[in-house]
PDB file with one MODEL, atoms N, CA, C and O in Angstrom:
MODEL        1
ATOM      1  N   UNK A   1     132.741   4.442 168.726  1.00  0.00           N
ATOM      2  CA  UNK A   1     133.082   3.090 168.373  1.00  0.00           C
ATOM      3  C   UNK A   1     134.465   3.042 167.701  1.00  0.00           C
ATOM      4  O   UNK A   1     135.233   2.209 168.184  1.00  0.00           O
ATOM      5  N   UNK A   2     134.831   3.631 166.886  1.00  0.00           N
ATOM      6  CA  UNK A   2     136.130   4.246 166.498  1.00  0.00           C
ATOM      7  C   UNK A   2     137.070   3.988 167.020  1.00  0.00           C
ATOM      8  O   UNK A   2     137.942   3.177 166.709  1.00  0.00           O
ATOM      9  N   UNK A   3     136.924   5.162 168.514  1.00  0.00           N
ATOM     10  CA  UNK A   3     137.986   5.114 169.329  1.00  0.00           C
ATOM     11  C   UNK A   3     138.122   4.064 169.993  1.00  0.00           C
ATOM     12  O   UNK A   3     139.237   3.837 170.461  1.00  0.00           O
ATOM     13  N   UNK A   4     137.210   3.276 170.191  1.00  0.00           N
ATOM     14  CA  UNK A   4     137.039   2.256 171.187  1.00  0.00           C
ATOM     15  C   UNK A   4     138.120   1.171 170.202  1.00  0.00           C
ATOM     16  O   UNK A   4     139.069   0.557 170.690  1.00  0.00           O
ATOM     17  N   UNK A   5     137.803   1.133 169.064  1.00  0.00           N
ATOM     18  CA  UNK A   5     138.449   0.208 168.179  1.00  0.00           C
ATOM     19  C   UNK A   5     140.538   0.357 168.239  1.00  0.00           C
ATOM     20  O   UNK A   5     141.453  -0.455 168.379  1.00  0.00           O
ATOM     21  N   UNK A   6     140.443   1.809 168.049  1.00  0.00           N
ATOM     22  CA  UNK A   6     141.513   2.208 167.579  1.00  0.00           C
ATOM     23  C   UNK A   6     142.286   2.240 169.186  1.00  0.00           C
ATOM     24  O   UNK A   6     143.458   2.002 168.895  1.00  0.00           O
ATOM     25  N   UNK A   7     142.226   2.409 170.704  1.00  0.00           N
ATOM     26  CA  UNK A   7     142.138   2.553 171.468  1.00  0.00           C
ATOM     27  C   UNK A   7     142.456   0.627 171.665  1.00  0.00           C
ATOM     28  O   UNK A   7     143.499   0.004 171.865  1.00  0.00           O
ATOM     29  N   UNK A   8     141.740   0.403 171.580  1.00  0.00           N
ATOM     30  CA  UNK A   8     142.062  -1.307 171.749  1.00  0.00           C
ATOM     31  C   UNK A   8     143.167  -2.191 170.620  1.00  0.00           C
ATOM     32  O   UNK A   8     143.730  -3.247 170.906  1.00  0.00           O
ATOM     33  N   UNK A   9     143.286  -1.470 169.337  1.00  0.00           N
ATOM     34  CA  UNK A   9     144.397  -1.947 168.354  1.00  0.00           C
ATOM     35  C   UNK A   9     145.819  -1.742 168.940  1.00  0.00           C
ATOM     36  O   UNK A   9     146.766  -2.527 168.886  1.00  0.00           O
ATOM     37  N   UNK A  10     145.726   0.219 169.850  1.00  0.00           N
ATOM     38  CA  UNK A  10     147.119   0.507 170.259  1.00  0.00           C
ATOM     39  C   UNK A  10     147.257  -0.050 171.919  1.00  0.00           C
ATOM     40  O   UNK A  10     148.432  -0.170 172.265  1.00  0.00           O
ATOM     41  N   UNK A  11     146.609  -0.274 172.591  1.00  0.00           N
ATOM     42  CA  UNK A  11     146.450  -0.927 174.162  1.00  0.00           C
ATOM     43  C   UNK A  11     147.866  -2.303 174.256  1.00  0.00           C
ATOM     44  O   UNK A  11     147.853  -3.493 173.940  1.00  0.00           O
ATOM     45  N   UNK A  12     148.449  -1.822 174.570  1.00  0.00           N
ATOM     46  CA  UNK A  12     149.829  -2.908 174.779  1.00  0.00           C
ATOM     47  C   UNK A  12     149.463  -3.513 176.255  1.00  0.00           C
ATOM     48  O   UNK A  12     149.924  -4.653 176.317  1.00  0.00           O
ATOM     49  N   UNK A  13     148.631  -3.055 177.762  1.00  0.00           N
ATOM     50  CA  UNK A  13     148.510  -4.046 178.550  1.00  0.00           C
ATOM     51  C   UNK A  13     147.365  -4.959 178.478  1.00  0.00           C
ATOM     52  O   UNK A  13     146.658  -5.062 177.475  1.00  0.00           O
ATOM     53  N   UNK A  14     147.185  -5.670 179.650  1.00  0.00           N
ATOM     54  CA  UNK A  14     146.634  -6.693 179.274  1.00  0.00           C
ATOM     55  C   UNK A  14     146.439  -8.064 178.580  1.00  0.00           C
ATOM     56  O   UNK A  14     147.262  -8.975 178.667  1.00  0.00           O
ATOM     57  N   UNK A  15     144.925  -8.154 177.672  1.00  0.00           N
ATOM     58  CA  UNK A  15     145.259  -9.591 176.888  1.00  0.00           C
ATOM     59  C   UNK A  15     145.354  -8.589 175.726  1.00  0.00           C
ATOM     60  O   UNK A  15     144.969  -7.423 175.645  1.00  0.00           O
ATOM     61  N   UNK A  16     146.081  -9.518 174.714  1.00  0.00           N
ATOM     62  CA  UNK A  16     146.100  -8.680 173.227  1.00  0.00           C
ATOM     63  C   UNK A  16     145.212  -9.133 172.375  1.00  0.00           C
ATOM     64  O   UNK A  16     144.563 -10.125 172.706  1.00  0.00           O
ATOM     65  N   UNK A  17     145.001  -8.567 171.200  1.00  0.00           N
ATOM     66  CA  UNK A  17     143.868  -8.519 170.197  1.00  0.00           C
ATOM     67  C   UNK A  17     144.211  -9.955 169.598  1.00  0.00           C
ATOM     68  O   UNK A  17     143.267 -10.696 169.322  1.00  0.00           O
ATOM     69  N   UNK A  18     145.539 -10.388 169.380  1.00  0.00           N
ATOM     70  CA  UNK A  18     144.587 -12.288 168.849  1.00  0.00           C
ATOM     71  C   UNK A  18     144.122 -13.093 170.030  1.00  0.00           C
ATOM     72  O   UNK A  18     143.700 -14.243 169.916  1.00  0.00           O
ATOM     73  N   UNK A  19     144.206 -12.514 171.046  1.00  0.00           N
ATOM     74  CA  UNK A  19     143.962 -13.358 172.265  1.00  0.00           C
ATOM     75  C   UNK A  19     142.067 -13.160 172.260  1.00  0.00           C
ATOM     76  O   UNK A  19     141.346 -14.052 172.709  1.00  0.00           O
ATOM     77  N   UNK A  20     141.724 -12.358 171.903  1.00  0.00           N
ATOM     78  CA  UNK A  20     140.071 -11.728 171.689  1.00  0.00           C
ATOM     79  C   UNK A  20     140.260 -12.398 170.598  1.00  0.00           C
ATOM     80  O   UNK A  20     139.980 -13.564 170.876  1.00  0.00           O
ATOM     81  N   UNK A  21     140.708 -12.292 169.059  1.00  0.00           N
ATOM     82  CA  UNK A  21     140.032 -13.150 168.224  1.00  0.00           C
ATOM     83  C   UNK A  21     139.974 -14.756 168.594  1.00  0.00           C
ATOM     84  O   UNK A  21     138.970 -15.468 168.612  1.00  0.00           O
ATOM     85  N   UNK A  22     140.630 -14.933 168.733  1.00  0.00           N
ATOM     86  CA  UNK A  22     140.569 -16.662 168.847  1.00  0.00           C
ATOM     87  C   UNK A  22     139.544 -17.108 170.240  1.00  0.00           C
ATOM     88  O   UNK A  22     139.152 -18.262 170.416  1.00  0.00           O
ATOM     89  N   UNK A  23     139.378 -16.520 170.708  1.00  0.00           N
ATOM     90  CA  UNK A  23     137.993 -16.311 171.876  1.00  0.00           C
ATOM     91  C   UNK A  23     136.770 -16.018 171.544  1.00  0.00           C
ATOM     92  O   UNK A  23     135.733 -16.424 172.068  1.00  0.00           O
ATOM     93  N   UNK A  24     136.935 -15.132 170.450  1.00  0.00           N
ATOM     94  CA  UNK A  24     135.617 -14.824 169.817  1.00  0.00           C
ATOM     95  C   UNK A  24     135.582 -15.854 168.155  1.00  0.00           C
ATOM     96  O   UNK A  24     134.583 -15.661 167.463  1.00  0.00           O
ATOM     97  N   UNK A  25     136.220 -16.464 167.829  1.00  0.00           N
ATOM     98  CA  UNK A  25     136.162 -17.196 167.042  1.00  0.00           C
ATOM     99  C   UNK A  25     135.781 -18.473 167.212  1.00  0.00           C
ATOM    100  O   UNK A  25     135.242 -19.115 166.310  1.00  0.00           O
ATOM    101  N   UNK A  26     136.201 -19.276 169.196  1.00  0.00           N
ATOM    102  CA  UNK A  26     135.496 -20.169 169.720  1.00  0.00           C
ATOM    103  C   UNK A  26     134.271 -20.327 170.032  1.00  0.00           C
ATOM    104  O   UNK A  26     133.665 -21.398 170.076  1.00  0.00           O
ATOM    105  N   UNK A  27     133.767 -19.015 170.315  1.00  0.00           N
ATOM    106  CA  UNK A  27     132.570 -18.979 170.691  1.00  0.00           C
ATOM    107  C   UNK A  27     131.833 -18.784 170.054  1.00  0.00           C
ATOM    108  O   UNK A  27     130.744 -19.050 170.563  1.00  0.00           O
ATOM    109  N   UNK A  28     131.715 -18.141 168.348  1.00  0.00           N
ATOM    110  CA  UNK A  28     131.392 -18.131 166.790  1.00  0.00           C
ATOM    111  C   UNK A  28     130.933 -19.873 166.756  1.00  0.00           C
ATOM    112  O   UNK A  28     129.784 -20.315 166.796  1.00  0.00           O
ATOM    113  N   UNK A  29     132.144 -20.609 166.675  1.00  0.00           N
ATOM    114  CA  UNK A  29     132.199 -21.889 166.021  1.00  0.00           C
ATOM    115  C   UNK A  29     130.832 -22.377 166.796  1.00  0.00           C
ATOM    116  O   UNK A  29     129.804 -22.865 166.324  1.00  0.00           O
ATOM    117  N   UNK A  30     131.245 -22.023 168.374  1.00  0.00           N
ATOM    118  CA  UNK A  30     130.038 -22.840 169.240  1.00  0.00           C
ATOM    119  C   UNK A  30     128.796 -22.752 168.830  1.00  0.00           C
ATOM    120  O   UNK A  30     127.906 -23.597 168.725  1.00  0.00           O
ATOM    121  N   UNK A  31     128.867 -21.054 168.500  1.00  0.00           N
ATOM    122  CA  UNK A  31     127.055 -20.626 168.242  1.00  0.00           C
ATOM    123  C   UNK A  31     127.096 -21.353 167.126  1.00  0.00           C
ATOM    124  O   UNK A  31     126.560 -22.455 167.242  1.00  0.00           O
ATOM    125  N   UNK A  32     127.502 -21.133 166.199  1.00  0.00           N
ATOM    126  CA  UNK A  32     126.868 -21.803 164.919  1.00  0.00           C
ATOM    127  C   UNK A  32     126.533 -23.513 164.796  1.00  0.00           C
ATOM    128  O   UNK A  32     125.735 -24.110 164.074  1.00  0.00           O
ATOM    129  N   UNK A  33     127.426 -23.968 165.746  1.00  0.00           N
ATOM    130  CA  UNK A  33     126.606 -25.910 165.653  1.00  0.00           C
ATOM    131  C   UNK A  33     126.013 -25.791 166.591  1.00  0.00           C
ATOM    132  O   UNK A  33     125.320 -26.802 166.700  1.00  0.00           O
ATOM    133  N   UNK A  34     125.779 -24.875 167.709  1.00  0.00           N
ATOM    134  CA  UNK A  34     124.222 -24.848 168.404  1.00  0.00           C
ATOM    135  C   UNK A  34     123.143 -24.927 167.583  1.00  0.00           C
ATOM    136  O   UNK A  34     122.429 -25.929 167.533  1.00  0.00           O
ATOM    137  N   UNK A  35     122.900 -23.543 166.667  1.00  0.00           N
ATOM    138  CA  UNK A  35     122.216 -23.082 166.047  1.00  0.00           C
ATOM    139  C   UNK A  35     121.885 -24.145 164.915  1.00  0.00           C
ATOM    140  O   UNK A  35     120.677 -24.284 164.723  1.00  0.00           O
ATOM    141  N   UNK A  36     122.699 -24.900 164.152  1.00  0.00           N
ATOM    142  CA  UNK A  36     122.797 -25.565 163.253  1.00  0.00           C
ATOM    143  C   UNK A  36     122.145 -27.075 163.903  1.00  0.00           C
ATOM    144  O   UNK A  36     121.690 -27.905 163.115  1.00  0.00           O
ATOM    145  N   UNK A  37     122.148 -27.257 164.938  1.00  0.00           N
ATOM    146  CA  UNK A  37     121.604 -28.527 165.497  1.00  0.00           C
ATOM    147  C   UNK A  37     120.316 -28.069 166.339  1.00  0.00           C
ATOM    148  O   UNK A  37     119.397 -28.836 166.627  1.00  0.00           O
ATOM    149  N   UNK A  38     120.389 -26.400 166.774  1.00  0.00           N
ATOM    150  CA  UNK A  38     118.327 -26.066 167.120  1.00  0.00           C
ATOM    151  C   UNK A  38     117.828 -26.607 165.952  1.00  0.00           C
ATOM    152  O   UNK A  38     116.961 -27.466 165.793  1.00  0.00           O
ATOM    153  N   UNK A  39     118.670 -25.821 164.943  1.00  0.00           N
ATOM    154  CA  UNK A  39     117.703 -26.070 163.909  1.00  0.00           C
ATOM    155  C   UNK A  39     116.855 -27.213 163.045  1.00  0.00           C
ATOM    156  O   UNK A  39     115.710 -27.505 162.700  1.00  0.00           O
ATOM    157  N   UNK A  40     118.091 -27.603 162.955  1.00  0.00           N
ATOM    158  CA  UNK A  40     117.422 -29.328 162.629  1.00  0.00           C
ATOM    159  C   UNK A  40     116.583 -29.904 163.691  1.00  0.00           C
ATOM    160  O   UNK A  40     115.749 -30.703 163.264  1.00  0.00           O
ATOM    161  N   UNK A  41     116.583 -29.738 164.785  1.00  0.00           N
ATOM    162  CA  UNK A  41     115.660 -30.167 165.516  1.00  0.00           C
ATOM    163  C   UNK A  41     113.975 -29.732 165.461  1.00  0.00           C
ATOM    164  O   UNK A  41     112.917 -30.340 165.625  1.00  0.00           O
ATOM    165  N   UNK A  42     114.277 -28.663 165.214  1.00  0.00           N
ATOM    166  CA  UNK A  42     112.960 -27.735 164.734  1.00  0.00           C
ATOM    167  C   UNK A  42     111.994 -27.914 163.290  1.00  0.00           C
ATOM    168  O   UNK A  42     110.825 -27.684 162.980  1.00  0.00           O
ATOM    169  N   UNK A  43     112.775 -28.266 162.863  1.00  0.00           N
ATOM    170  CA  UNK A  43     112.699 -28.612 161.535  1.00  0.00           C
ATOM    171  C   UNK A  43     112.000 -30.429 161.434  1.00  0.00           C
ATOM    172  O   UNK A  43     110.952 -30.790 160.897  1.00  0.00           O
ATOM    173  N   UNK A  44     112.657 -30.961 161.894  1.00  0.00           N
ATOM    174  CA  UNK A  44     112.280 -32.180 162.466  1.00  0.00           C
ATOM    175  C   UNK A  44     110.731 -32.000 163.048  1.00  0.00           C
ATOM    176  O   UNK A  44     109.712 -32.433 162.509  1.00  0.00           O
ATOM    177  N   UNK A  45     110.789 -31.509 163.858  1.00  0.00           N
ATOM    178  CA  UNK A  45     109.558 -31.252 164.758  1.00  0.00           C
ATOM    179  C   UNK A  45     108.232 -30.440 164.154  1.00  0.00           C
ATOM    180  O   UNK A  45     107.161 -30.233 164.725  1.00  0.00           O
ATOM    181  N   UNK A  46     108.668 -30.028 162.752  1.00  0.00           N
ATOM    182  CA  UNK A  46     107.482 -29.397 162.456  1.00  0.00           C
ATOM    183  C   UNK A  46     107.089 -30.257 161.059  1.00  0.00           C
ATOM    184  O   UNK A  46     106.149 -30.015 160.302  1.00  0.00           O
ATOM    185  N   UNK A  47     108.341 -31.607 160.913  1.00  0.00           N
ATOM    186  CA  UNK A  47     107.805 -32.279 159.600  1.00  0.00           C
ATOM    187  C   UNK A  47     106.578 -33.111 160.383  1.00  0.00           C
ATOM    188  O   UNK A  47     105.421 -33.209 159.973  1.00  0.00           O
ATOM    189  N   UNK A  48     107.050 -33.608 161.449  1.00  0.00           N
ATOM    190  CA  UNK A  48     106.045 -34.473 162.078  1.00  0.00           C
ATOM    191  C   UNK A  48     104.765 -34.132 162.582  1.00  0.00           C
ATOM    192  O   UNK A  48     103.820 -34.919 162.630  1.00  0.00           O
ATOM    193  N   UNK A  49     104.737 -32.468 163.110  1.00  0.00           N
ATOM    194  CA  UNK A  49     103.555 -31.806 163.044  1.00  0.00           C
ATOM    195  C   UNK A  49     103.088 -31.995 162.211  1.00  0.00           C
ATOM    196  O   UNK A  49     102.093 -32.705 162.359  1.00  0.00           O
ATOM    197  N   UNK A  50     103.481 -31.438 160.419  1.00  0.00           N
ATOM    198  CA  UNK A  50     103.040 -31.151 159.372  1.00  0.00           C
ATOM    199  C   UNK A  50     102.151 -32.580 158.861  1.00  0.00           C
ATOM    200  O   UNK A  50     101.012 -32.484 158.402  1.00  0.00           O
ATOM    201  N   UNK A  51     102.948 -34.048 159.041  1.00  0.00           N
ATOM    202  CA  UNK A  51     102.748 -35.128 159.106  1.00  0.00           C
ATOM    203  C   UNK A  51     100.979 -35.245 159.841  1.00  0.00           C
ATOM    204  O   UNK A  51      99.893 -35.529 159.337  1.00  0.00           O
ATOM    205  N   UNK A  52     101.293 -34.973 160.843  1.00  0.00           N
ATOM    206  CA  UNK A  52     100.283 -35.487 161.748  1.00  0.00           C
ATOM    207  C   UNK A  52      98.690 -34.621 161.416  1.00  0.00           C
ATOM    208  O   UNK A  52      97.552 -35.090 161.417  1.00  0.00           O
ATOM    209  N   UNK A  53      99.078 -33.458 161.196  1.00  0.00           N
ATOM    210  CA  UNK A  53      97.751 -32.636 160.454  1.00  0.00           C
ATOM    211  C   UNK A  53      97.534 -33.233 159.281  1.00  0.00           C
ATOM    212  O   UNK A  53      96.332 -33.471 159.158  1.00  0.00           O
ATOM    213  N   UNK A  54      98.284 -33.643 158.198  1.00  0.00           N
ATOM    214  CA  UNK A  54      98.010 -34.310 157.350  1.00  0.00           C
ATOM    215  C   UNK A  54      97.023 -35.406 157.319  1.00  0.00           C
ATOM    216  O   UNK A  54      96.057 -35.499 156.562  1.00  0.00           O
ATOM    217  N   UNK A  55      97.440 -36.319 158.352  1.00  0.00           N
ATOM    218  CA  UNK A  55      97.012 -37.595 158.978  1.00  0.00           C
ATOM    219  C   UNK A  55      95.139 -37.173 159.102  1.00  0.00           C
ATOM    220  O   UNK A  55      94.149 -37.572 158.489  1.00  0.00           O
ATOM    221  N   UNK A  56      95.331 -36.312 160.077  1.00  0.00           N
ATOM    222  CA  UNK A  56      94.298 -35.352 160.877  1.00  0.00           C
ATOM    223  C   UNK A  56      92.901 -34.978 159.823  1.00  0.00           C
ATOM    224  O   UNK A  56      91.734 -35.192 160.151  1.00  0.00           O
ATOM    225  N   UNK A  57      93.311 -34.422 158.600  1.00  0.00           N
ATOM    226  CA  UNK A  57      92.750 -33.860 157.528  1.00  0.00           C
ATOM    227  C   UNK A  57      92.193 -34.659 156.656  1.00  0.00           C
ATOM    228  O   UNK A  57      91.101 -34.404 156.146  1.00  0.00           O
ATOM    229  N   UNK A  58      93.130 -36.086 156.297  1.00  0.00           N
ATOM    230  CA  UNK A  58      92.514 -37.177 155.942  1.00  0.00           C
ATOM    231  C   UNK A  58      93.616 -37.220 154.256  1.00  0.00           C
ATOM    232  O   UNK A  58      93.504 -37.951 153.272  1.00  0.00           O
ATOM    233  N   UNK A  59      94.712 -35.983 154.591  1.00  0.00           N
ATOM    234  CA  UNK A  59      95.812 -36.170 153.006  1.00  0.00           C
ATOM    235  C   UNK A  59      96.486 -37.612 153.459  1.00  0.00           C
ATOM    236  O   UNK A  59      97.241 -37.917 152.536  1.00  0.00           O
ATOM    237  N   UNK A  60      96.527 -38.462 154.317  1.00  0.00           N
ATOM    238  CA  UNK A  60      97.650 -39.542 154.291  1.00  0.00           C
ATOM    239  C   UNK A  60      96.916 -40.622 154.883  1.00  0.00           C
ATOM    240  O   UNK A  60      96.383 -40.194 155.907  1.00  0.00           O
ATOM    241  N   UNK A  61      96.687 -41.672 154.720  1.00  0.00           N
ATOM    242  CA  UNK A  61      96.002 -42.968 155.340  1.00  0.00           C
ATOM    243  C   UNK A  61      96.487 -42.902 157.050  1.00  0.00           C
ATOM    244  O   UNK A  61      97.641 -42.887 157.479  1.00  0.00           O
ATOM    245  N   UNK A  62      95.467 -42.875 157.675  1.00  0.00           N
ATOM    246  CA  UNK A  62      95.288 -43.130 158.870  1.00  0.00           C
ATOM    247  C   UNK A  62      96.526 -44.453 159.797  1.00  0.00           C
ATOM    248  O   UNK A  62      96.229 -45.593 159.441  1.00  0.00           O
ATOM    249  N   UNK A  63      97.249 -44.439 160.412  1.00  0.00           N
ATOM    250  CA  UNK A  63      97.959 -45.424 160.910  1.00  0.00           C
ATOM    251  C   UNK A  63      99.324 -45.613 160.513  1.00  0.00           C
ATOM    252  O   UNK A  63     100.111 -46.405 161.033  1.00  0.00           O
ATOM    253  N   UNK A  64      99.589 -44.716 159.410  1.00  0.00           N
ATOM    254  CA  UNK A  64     101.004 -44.536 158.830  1.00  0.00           C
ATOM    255  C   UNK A  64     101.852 -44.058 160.165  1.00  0.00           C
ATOM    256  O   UNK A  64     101.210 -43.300 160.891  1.00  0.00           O
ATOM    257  N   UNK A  65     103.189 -44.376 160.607  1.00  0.00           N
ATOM    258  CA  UNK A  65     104.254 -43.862 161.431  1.00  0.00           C
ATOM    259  C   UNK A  65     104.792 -42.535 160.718  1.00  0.00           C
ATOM    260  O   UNK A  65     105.350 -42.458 159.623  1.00  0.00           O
ATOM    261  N   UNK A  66     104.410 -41.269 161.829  1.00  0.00           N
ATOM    262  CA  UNK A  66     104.516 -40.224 161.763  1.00  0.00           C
ATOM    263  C   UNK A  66     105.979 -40.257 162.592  1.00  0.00           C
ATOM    264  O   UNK A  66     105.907 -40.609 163.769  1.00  0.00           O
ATOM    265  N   UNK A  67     107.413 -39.882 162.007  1.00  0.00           N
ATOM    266  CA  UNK A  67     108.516 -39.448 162.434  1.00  0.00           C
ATOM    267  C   UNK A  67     109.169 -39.036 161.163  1.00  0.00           C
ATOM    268  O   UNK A  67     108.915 -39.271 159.982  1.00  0.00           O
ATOM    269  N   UNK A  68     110.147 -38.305 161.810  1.00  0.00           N
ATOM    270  CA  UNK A  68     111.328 -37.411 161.141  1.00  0.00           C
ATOM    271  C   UNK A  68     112.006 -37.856 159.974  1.00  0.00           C
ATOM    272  O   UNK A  68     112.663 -38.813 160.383  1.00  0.00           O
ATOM    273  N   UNK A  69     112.235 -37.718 158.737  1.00  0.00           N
ATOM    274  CA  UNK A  69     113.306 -38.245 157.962  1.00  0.00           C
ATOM    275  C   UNK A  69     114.733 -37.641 158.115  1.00  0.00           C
ATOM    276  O   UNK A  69     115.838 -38.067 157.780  1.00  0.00           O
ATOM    277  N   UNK A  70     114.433 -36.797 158.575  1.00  0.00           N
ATOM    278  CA  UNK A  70     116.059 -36.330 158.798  1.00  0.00           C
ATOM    279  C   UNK A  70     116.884 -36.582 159.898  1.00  0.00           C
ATOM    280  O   UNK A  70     116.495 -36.370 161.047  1.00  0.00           O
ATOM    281  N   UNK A  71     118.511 -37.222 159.508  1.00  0.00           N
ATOM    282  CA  UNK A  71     119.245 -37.380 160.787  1.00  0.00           C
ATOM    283  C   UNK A  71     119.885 -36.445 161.192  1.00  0.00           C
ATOM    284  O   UNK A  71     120.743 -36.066 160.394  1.00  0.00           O
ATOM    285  N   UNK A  72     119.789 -35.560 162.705  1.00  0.00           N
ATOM    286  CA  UNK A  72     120.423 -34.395 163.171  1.00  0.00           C
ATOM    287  C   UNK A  72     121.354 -34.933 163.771  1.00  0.00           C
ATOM    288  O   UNK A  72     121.112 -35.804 164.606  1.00  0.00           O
ATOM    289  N   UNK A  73     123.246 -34.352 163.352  1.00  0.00           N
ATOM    290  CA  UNK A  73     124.008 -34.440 163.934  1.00  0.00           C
ATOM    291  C   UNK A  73     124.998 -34.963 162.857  1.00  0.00           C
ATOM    292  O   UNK A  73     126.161 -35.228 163.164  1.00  0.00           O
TER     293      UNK A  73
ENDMDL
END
């Protein structure tokens, strides 16, 4: 891994090393508001589960609107 590193720092053809960071820094940014908007979605989706067993069990009056309080995005 080393060499591979050190081997790619001295490599003059090709693309050059900020041309890889800023490629791998786009695609960083991407994953993370993917990830950041699965998540809230998930999250969302398991208040309303959590909601609805509630409902189910008899912790919350029957007929209450079971949805999300949180806005994703």
């Amino acid at each position: 891994m080393y060499r591979l590193l050190i081997r790619l720092l001295r490599e003059t053809r090709g693309q050059n090393l900020p041309e890889y960071a800023l490629l791998l820094l786009l695609v960083a940014l991407g994953a993370i508001a993917a990830v950041q908007e699965l998540g809230c979605a998930v999250n969302c989706a398991f208040e309303v589960a959590g909601e609805a067993v509630a409902e189910a069990t008899g912790k919350i009056p029957p007929g209450e609107p079971i949805s999300c309080n949180k806005k994703c995005m």
